[in-house]
C-alpha positions as CSV (number, residue, x, y, z in Angstrom):
1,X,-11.7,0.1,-20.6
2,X,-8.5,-1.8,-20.3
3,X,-8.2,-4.6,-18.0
4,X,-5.6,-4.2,-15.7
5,X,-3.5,-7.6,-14.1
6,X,-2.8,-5.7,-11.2
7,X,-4.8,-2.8,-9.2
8,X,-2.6,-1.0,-6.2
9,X,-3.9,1.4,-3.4
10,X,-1.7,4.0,-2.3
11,X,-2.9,5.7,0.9
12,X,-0.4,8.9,1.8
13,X,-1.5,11.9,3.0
14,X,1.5,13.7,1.3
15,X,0.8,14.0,-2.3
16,X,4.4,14.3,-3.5
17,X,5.3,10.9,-2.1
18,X,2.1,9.6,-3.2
19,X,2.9,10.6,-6.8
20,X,6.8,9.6,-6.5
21,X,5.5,6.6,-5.2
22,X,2.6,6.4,-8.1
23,X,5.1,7.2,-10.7
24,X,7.8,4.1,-9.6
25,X,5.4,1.7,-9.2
26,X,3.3,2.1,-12.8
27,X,6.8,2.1,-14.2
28,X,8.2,-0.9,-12.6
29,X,4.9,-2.7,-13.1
30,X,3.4,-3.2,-16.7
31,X,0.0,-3.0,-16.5
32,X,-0.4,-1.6,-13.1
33,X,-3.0,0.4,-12.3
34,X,-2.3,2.5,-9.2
35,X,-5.5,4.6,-7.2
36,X,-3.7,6.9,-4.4
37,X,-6.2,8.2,-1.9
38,X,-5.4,10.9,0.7
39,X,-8.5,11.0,2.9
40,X,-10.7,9.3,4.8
41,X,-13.4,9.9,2.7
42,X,-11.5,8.4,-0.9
43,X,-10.3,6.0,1.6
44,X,-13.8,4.6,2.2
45,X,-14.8,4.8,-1.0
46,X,-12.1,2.5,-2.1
47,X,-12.7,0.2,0.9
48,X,-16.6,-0.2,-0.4
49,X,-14.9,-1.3,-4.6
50,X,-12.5,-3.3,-3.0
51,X,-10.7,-5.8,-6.0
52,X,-6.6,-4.6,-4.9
53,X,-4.2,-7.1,-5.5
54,X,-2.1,-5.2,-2.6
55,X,-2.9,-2.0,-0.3
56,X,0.3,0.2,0.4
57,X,0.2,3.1,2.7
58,X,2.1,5.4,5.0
59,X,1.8,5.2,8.8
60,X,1.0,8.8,9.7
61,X,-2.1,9.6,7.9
62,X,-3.4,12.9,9.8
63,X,-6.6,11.1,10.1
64,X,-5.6,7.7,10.7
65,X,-2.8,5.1,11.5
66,X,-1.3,3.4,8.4
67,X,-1.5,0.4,10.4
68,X,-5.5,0.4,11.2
69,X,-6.2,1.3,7.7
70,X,-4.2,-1.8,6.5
71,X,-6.1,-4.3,9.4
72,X,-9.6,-2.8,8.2
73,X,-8.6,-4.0,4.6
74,X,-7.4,-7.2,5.8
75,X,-10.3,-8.0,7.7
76,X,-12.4,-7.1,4.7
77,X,-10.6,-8.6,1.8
78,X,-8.6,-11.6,3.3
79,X,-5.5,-12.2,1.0
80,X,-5.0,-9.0,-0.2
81,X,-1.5,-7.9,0.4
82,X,-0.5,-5.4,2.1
83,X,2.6,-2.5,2.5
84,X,3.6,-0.6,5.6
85,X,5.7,2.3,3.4
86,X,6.1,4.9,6.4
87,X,8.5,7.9,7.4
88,X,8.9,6.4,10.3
89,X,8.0,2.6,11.1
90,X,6.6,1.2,14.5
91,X,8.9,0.0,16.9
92,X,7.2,-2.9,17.0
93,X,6.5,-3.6,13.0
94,X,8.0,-7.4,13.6
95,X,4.6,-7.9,16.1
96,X,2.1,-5.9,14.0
97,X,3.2,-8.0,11.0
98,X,1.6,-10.7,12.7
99,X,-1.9,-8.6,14.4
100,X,-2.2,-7.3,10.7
101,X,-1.1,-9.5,8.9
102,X,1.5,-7.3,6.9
103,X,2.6,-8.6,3.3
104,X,6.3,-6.3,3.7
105,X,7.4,-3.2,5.6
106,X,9.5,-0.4,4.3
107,X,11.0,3.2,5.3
108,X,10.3,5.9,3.3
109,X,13.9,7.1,2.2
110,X,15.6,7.5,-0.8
111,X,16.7,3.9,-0.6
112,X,12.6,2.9,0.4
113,X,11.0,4.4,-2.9
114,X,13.9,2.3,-5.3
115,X,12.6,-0.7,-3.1
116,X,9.2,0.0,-2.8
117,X,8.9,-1.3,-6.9
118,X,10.5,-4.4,-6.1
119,X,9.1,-5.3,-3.1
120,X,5.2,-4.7,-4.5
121,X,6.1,-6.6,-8.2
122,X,7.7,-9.5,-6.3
123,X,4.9,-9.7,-3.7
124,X,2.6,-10.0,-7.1
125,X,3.7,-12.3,-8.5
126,X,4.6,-15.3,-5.9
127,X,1.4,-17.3,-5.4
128,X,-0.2,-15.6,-1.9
């Protein structure tokens, strides 16, 4: 089995941004292994492994808030980043940055996904 440096949760209920997402991110990120979920149920599953170097996931879920899944992680795993990568973003994402204890926030456009690589590789690597 290979060791991966870094392991990344995607949560998105839409499985074209999840692999678009996916897709960026392994190729941005040498090494990177990237585990999307889309459910509540893979969701807990990967909540029970645990190990992420950083959790990203959309807001709008279908069965959850982005937001909630992200706090549940945090509370869980202290120190593991996190990335609010939504349609649409909370009004109030400067507040929940704090409540959650969000790592980076980013809309899901065209301009989001080219960021999204970024973001996640330069989260990585400064110290937490």
């Amino acid at each position: 089995m290979i060791d991966h440096p870094w392991k990344l949760l995607l949560i998105d209920s839409d499985p074209a941004d999840a692999e678009l997402a996916s897709k960026l991110l392994k190729q941005a990120i040498a090494d990177c292994q990237c585990i999307t979920v889309n459910d509540a149920v893979a969701f807990a599953e990967q909540l029970a492994v645990g190990g992420f170097s950083a959790i990203i996931s959309e807001q709008k879920l279908g069965w959850a808030r982005g937001t909630d899944v992200l706090a549940t992680f945090s509370r869980q795993y202290p120190g593991t980043r996190t990335v609010l990568f939504a349609a649409s973003l909370p009004a109030d994402t400067h507040k929940l940055q704090q409540e959650v204890g969000l790592s980076a926030w980013l809309q899901k456009s065209s301009t989001g996904f080219l960021r999204l690589p970024e973001v996640v590789k330069s989260m990585l690597q400064s110290p937490h």
